[in-house]
Backbone as a chain_set.jsonl record, in Angstrom:
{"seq": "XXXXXXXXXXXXXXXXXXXXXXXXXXXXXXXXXXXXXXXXXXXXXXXXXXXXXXXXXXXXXXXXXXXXXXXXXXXXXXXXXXXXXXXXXXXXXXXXXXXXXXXXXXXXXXXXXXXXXXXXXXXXXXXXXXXXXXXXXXXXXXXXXXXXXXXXXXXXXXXXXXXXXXXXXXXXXXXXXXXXXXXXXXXXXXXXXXXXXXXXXXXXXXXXXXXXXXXXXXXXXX", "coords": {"N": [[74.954, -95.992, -23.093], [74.123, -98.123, -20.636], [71.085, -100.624, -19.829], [70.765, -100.57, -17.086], [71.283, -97.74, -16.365], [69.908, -96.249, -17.621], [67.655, -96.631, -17.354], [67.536, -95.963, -14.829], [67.961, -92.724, -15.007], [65.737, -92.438, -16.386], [63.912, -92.808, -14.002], [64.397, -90.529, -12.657], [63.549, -88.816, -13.938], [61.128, -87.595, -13.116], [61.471, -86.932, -10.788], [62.278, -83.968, -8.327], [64.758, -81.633, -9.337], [67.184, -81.68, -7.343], [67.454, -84.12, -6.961], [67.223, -85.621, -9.89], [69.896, -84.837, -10.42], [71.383, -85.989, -7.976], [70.777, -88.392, -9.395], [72.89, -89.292, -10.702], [75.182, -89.891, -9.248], [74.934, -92.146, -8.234], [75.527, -94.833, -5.927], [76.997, -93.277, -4.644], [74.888, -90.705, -3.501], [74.317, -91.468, -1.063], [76.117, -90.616, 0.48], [75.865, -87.616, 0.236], [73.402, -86.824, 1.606], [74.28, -87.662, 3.84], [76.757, -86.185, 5.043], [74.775, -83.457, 4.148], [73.507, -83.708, 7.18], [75.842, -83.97, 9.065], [76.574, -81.588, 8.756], [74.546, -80.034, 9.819], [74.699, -80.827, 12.35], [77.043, -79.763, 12.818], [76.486, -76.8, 13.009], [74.671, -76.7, 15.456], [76.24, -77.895, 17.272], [78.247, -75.724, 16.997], [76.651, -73.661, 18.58], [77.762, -74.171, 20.947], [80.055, -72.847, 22.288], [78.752, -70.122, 22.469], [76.913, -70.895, 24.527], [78.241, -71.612, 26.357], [80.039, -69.218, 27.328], [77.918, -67.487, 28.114], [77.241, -68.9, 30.722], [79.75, -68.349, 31.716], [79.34, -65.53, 32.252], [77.199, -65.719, 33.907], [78.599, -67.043, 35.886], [80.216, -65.636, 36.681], [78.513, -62.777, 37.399], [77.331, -63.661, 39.789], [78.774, -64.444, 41.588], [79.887, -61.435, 42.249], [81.41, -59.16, 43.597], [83.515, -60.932, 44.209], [85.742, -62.405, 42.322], [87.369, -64.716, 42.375], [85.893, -66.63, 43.611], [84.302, -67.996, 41.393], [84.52, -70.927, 40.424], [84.459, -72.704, 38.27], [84.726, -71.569, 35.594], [87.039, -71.743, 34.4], [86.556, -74.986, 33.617], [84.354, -74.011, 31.905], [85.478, -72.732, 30.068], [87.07, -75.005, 28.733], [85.277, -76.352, 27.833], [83.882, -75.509, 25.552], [86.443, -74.798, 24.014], [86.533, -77.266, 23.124], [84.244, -77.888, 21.753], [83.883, -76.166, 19.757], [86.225, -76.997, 18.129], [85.389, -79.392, 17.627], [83.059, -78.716, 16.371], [84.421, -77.742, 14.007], [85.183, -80.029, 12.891], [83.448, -81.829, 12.434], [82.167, -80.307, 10.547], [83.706, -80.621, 8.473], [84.252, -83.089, 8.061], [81.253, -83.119, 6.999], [81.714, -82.122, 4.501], [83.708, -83.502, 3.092], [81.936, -85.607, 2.455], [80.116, -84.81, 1.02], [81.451, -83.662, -1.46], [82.598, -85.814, -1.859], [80.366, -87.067, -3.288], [79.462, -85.251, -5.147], [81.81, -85.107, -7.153], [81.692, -87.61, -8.26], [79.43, -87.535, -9.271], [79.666, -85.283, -11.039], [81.244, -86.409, -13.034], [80.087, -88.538, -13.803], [77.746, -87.368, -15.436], [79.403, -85.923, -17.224], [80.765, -87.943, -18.711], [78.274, -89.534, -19.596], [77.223, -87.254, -21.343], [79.277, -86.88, -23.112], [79.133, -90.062, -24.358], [77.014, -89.681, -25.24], [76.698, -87.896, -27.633], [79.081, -88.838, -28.55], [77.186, -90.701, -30.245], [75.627, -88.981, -31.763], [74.515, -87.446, -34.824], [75.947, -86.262, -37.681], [75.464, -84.15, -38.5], [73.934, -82.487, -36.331], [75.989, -81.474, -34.969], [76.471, -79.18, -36.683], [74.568, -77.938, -36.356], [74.872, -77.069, -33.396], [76.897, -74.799, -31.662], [80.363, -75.1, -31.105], [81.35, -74.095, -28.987], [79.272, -74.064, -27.175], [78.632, -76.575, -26.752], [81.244, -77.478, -25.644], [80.623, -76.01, -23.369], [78.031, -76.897, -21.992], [78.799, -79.974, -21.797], [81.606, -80.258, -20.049], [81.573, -77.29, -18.573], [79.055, -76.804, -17.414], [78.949, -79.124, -15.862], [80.663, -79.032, -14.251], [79.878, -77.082, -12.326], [78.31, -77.86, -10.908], [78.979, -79.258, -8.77], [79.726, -77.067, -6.737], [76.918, -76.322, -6.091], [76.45, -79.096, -5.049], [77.975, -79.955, -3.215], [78.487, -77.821, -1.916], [76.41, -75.798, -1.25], [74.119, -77.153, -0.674], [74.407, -78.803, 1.472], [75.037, -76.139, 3.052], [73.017, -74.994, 3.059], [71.339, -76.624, 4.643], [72.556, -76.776, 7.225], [72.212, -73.759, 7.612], [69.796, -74.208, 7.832], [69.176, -75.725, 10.236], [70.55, -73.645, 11.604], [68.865, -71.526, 12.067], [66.569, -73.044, 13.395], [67.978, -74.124, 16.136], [68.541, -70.98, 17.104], [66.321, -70.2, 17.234], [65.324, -71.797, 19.341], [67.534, -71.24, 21.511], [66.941, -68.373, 21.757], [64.483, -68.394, 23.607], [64.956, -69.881, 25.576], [66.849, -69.119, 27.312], [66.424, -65.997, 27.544], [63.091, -64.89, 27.063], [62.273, -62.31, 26.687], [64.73, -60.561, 25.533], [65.078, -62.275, 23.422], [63.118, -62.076, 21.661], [63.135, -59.049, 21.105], [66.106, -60.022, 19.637], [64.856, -61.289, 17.673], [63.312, -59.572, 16.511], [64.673, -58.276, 15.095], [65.964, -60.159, 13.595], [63.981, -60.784, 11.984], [63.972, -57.946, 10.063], [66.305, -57.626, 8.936], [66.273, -59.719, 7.144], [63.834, -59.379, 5.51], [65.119, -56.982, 4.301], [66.965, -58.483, 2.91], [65.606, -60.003, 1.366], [64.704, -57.963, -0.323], [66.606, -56.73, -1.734], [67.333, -58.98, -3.215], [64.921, -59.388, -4.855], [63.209, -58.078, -7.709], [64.62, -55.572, -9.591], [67.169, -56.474, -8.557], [67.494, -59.519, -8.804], [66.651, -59.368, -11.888], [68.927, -57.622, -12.961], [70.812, -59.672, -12.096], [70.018, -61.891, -13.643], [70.953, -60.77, -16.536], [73.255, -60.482, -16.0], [74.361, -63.377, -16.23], [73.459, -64.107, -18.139], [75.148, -63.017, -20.085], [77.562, -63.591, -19.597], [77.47, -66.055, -20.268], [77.316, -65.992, -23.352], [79.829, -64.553, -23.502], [81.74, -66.873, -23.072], [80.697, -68.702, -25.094], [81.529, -67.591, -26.903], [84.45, -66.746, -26.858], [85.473, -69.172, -26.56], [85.013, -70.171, -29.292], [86.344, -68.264, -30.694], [88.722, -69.154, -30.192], [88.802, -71.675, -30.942]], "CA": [[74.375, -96.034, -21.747], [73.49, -99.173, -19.548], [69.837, -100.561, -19.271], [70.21, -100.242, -15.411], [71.525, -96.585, -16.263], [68.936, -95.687, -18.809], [66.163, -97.135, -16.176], [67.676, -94.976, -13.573], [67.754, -91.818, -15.756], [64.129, -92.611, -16.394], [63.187, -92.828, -13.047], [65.022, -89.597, -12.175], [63.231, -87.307, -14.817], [59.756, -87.707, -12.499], [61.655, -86.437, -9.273], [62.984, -82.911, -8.689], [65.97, -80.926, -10.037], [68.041, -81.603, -7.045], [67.349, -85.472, -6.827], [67.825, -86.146, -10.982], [71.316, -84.783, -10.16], [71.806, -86.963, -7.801], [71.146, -89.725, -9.561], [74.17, -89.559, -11.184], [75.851, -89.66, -8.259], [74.925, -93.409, -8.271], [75.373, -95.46, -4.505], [76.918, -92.146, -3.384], [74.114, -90.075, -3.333], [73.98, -91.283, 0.451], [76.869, -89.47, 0.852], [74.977, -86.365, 0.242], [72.377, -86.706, 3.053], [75.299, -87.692, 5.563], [77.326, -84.891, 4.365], [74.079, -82.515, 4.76], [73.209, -83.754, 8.118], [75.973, -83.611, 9.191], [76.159, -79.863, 8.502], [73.537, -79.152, 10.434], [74.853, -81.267, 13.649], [78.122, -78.889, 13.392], [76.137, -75.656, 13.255], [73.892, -76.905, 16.314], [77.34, -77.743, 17.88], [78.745, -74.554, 16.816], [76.095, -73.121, 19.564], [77.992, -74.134, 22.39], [81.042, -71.88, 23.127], [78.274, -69.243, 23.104], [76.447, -70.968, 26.002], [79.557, -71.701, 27.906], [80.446, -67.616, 26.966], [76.858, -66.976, 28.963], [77.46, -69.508, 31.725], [81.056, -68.107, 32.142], [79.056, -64.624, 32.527], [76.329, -65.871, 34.729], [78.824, -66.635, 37.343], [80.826, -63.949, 36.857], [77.705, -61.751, 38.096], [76.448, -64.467, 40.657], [79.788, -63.935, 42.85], [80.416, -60.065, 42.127], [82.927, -58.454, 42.924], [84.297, -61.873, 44.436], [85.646, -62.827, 41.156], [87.588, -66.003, 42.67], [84.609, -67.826, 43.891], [83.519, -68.331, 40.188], [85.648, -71.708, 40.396], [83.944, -73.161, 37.466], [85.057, -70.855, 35.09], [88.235, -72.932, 33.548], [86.334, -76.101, 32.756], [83.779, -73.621, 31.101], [86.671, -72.593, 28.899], [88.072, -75.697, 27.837], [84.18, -77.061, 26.838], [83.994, -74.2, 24.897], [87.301, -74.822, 22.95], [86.261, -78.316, 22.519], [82.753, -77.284, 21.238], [84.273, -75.308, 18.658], [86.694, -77.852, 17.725], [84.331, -80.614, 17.322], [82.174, -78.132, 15.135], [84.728, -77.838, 12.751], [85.881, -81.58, 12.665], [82.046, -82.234, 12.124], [81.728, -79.521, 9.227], [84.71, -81.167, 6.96], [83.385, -84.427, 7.737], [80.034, -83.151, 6.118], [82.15, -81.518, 3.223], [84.275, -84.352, 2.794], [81.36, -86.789, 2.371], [79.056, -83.892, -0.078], [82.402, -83.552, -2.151], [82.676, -86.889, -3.06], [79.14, -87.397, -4.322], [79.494, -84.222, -6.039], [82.74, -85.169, -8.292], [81.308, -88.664, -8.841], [78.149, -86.724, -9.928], [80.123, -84.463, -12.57], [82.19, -87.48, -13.789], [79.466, -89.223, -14.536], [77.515, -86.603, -16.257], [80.555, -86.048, -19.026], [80.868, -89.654, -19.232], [77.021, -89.864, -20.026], [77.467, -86.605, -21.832], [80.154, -87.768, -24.199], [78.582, -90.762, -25.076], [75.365, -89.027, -26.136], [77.666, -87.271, -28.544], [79.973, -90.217, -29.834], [76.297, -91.706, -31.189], [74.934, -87.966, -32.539], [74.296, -87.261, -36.353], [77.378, -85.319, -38.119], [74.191, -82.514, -38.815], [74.309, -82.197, -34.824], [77.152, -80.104, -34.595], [76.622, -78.141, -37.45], [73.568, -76.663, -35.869], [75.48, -76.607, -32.333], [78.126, -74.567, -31.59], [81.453, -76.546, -30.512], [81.928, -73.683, -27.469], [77.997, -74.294, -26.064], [79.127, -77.896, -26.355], [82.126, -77.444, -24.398], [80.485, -75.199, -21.855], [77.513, -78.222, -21.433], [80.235, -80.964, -21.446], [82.621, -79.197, -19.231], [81.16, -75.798, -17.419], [77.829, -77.072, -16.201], [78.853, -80.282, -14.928], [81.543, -78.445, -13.092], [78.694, -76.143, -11.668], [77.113, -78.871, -10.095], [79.824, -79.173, -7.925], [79.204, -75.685, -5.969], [75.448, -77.315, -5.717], [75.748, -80.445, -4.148], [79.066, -80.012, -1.847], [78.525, -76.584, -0.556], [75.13, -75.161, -1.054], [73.289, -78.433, -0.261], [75.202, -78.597, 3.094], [75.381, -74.949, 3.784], [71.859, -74.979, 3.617], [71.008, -77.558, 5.969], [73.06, -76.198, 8.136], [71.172, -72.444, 8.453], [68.146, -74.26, 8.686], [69.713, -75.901, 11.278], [71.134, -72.719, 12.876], [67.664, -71.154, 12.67], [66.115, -73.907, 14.515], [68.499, -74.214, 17.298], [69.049, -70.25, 17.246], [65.054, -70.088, 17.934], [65.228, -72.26, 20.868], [68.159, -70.304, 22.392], [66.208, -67.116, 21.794], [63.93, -67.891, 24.081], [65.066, -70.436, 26.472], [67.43, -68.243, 28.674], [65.165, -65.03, 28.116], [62.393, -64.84, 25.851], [62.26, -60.697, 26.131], [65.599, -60.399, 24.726], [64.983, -63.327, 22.409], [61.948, -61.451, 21.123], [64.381, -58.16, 20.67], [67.213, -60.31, 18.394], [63.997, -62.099, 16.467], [62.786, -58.716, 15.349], [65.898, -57.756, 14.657], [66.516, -61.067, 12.006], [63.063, -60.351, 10.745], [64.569, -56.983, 9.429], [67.407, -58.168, 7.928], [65.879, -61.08, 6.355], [63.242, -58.224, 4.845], [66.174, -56.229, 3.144], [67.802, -59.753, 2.208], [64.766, -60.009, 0.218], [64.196, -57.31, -0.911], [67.872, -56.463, -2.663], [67.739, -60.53, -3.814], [64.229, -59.984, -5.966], [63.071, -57.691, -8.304], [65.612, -55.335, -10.473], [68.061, -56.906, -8.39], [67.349, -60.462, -9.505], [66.881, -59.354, -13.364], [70.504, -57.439, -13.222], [71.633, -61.326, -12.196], [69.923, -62.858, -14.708], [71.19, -60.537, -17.418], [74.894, -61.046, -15.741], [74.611, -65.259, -15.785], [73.519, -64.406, -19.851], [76.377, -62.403, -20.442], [78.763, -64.663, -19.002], [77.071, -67.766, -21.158], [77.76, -65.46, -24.644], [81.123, -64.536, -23.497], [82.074, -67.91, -22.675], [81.038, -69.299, -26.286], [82.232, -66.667, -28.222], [85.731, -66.857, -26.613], [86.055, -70.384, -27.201], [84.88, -70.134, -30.725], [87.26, -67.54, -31.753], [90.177, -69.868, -30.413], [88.754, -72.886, -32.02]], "C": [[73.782, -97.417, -21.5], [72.743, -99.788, -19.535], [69.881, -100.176, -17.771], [70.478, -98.002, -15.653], [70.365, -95.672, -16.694], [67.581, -95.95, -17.936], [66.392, -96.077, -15.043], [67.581, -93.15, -14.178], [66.149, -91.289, -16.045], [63.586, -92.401, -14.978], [63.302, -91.35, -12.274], [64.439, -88.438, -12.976], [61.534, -87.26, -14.333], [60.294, -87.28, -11.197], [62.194, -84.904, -9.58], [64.48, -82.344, -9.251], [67.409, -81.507, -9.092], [68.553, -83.555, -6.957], [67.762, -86.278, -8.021], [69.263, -85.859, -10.685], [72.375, -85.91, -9.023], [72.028, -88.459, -7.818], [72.344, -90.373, -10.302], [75.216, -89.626, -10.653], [76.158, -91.302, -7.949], [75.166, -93.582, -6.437], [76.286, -94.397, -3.818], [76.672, -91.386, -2.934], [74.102, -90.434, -1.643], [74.492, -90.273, 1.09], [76.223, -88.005, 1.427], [74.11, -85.535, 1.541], [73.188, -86.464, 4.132], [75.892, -86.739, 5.433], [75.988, -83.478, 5.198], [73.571, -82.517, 6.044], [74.501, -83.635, 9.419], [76.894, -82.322, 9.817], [75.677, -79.147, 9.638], [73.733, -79.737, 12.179], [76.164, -80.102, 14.096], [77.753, -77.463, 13.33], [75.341, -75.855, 14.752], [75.518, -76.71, 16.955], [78.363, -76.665, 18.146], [78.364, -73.352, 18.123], [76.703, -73.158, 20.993], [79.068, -73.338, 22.832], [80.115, -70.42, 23.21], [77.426, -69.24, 24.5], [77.634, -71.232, 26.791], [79.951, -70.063, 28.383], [79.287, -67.328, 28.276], [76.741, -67.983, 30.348], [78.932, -69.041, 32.729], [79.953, -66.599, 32.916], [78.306, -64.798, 33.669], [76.635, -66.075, 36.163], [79.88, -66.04, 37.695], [79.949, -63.139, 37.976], [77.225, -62.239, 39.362], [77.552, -63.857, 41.685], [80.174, -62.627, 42.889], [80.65, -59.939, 43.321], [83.773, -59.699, 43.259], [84.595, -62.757, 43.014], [86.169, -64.044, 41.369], [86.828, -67.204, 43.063], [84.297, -68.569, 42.689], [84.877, -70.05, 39.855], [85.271, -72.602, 38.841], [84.042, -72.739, 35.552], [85.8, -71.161, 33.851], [87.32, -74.158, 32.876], [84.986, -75.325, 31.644], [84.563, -73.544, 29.533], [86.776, -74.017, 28.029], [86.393, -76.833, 26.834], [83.786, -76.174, 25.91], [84.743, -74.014, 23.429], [87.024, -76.245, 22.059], [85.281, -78.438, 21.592], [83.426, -77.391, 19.9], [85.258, -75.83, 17.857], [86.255, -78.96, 17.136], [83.322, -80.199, 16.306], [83.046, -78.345, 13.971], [85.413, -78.904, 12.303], [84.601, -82.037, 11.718], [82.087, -81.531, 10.566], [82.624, -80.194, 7.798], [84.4, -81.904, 7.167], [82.398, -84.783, 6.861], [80.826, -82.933, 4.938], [83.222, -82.794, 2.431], [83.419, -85.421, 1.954], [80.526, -86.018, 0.574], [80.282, -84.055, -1.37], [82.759, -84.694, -2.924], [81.66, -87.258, -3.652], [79.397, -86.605, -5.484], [80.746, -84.44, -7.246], [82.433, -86.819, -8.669], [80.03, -88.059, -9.863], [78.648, -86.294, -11.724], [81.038, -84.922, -13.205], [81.133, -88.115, -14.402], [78.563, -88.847, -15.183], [78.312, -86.26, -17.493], [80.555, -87.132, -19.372], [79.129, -89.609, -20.235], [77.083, -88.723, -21.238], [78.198, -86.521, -23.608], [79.265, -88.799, -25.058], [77.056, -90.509, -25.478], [76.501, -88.388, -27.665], [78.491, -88.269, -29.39], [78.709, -90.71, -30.951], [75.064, -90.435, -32.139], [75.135, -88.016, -33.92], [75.751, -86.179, -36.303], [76.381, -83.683, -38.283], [74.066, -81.93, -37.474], [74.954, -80.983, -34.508], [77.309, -79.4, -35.618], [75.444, -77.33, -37.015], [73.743, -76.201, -34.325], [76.68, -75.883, -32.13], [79.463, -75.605, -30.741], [81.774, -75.588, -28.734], [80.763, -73.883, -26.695], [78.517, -75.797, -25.916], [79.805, -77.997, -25.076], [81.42, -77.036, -22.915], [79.029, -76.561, -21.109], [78.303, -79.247, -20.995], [80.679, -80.702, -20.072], [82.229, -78.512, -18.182], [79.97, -76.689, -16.51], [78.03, -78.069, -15.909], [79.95, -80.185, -13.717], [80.859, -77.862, -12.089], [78.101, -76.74, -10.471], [77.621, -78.871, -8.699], [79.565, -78.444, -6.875], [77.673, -75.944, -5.32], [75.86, -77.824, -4.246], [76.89, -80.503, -3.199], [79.311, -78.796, -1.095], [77.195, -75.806, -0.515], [74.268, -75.921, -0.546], [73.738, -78.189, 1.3], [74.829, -77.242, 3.995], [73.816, -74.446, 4.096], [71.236, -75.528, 4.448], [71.542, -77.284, 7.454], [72.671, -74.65, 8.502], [69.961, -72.987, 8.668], [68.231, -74.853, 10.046], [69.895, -74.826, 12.78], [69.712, -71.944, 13.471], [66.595, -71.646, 13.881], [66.786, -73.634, 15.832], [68.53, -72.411, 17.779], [67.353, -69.805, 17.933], [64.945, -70.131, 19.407], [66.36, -71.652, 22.105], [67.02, -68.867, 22.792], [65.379, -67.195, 22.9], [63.97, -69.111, 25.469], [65.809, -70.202, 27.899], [66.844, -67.032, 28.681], [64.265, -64.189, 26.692], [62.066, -63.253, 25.613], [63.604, -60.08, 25.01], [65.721, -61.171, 23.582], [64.064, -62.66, 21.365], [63.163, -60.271, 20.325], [65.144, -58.82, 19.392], [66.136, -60.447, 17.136], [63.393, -60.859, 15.484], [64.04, -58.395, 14.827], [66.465, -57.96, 12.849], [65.588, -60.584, 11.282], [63.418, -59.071, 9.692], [65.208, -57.412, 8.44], [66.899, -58.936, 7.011], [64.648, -60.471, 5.263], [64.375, -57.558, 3.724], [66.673, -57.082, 2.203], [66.731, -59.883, 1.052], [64.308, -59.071, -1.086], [65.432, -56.705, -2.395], [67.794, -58.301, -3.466], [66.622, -60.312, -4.824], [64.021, -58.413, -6.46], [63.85, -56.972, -9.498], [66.967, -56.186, -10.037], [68.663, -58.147, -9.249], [67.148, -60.19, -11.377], [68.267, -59.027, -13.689], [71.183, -59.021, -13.409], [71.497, -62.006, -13.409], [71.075, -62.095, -16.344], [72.727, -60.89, -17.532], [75.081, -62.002, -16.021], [74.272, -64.977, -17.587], [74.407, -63.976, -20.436], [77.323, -62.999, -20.641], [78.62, -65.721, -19.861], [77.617, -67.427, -22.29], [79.242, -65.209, -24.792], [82.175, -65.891, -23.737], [81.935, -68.559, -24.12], [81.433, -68.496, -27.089], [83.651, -66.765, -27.939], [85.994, -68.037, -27.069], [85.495, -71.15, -28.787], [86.153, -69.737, -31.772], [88.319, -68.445, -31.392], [90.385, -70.929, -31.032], [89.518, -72.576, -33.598]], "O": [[72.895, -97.786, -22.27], [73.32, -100.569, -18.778], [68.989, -99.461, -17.316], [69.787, -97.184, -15.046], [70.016, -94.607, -16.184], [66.567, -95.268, -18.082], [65.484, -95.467, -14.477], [66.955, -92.413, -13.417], [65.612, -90.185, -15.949], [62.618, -91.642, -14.947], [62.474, -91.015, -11.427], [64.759, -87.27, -12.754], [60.714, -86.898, -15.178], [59.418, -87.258, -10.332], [62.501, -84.549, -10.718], [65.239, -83.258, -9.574], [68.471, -81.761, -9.659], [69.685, -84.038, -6.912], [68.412, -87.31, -7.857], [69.938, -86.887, -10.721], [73.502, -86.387, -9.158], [72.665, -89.291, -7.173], [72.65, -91.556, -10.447], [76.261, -89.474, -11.287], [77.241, -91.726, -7.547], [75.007, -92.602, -5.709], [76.432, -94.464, -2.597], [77.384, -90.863, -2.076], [73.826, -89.461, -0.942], [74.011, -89.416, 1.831], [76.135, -87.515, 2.553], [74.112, -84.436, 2.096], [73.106, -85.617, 5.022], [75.192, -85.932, 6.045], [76.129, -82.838, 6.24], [73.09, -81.432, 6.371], [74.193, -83.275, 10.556], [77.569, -82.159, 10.834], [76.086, -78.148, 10.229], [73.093, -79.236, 13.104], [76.33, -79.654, 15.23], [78.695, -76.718, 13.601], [75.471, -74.791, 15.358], [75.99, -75.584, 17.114], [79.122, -76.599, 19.114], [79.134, -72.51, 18.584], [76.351, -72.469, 21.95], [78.975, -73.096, 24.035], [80.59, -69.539, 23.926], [77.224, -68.317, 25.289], [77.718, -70.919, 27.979], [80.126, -69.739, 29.558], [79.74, -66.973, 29.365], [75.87, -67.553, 31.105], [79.15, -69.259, 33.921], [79.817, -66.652, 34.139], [78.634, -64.064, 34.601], [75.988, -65.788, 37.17], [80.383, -65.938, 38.814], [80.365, -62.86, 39.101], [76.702, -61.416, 40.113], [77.28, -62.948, 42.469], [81.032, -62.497, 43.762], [80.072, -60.638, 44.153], [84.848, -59.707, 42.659], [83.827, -63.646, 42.646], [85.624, -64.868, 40.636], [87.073, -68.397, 42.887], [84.017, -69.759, 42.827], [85.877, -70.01, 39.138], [86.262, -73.204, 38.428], [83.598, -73.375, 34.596], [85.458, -70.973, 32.684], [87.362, -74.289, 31.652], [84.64, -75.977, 30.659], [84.345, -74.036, 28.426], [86.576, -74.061, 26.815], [86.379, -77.569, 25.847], [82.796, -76.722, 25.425], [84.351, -73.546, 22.36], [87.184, -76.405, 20.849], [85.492, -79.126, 20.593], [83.514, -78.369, 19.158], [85.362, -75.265, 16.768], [86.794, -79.429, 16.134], [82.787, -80.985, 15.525], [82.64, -78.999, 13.01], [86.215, -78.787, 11.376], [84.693, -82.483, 10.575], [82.037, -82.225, 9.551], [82.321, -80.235, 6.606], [83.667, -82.109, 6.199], [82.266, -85.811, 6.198], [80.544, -83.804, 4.115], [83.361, -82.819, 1.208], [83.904, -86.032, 1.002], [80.451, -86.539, -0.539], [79.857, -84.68, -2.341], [83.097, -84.754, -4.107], [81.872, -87.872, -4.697], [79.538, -87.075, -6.613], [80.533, -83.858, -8.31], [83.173, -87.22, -9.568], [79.916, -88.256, -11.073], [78.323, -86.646, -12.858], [81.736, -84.214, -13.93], [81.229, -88.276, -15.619], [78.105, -89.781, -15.842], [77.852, -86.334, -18.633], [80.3, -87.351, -20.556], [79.077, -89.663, -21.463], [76.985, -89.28, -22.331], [77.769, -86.236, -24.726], [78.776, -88.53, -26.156], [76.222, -91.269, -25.971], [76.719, -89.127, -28.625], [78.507, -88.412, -30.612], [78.94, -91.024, -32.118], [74.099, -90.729, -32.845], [76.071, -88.74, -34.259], [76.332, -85.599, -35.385], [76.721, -82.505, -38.169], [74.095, -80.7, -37.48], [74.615, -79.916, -33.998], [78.395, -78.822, -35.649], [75.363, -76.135, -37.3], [73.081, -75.266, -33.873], [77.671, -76.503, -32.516], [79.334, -76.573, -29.992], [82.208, -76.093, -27.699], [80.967, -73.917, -25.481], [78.821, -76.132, -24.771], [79.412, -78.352, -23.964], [81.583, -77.519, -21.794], [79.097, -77.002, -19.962], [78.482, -79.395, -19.786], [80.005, -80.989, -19.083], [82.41, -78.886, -17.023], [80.012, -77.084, -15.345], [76.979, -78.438, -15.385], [80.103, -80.868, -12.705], [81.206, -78.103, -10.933], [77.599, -76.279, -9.445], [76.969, -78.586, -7.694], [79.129, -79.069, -5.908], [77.416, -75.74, -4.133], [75.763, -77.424, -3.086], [76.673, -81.242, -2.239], [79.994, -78.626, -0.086], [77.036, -75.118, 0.493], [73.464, -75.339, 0.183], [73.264, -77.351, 2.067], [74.467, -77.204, 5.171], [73.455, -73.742, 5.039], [70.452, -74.851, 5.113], [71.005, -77.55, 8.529], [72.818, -74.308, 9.676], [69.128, -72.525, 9.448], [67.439, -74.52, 10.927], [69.669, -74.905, 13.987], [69.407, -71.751, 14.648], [66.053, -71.049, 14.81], [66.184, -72.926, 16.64], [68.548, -72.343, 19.008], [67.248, -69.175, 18.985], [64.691, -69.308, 20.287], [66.107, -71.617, 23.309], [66.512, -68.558, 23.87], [65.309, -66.107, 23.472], [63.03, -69.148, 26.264], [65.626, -70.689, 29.015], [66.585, -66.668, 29.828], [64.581, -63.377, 25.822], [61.647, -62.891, 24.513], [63.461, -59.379, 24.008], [66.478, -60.765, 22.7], [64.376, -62.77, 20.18], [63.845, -60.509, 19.328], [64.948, -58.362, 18.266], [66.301, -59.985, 16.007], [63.094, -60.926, 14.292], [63.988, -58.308, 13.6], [66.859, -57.315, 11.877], [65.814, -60.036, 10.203], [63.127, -59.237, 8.508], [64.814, -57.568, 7.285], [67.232, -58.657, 5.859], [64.518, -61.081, 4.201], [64.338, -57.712, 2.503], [66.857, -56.797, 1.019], [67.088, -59.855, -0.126], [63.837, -59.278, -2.204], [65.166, -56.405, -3.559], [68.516, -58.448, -4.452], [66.895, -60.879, -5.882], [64.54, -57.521, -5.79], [63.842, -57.642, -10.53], [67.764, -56.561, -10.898], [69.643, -58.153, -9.995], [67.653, -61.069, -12.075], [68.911, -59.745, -14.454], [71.802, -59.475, -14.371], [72.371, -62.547, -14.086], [71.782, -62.828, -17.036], [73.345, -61.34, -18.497], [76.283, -62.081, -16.276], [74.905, -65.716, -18.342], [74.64, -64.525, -21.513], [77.959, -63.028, -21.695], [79.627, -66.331, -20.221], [78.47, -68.226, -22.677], [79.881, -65.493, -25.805], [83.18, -65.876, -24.448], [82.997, -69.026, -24.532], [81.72, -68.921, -28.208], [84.269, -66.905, -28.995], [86.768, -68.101, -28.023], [85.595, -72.311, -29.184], [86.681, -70.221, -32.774], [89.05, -68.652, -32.36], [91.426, -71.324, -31.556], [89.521, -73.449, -34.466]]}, "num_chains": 1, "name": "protein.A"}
């Protein structure tokens, strides 16, 4: 390893979990940000074929039963399709940008990885197994992946949707806005409630399962 690498490594084990990861990402950690932002510009954007949807309706009802008056109708449509087009131009843009941090990331984790290992004691790997190896090496720098190019993003983008989904709620009519909001609160209650307690231990015991399986299989084929 480097001095500039070994300085940056250092500087990265005083920040959080998601930030040491990206320091291995090196000058394309920017990526990341632009990538997660945006995310959260094509979920905002995502919002608009439902206001064109409620503008199409609004003068639907304005001219009843004269449904030809509503002349406005068509260019609702086609901002609508564009909307929704432009969301998902925007969203692979973000995924495009997260994706390449993320496989620079878990390249340069094995790389670093490796050469921790080329300069280990021969006593090393007699008290490590060679399949936890592999699965450090290998599995969890693959892992990372799923992280930083779709969970990073995909999160920025509901906090996103929440935000903007707020200010709908209550900017065309805050009684019915009220209505949906208890609605999420519900949901977002159950979401919790199945995500922690036995739920969350079942997981954990599943993600240990999976770790034992994983070196015992590639033991016995060693």
């Amino acid at each position: 390893m480097s001095e500039s690498q070994a300085t940056e490594a250092s500087d990265a084990r005083g920040k959080g979990a998601v930030s040491r990861l990206l320091a291995f990402a090196g000058p394309r950690r920017a990526l990341t940000y632009l990538g997660c932002a945006l995310s959260a510009v094509s979920m905002l954007v995502s919002f608009g074929p439902y206001v064109c949807i409620w503008l199409v309706a609004r003068d639907l009802i304005a001219v009843a039963p004269d449904w030809g008056a509503a002349t406005g109708i068509a260019a609702y449509g086609w901002w609508a399709f564009g909307l929704a087009a432009a969301s998902i131009l925007i969203y692979f843009a973000g995924l495009m940008c997260t994706h390449l941090a993320a496989f620079r990331c878990a390249s340069n984790m094995r790389k670093r990885t490796t050469d921790h290992l080329m300069h280990a004691s021969l006593g090393y790997f007699d008290t490590h197994a060679s399949g936890a190896l592999r699965r450090v090496v290998d599995g969890c720098a693959a892992e990372t992946e799923g992280l930083l190019a779709h969970k990073l993003p995909d999160t920025a983008g509901s906090i996103a949707m929440i935000v903007g989904m707020l200010v709908l709620f209550f900017v065309f009519d805050w009684r019915l806005g009220l209505a949906c909001l208890v609605a999420v609160i519900i949901s977002l209650g159950c979401m919790f409630y199945m995500m922690g307690g036995r739920g969350m231990d079942f997981m954990t015991r599943y993600m240990e399962s999976l770790v034992k399986m994983n070196k015992t299989g590639t033991e016995y084929v060693s």
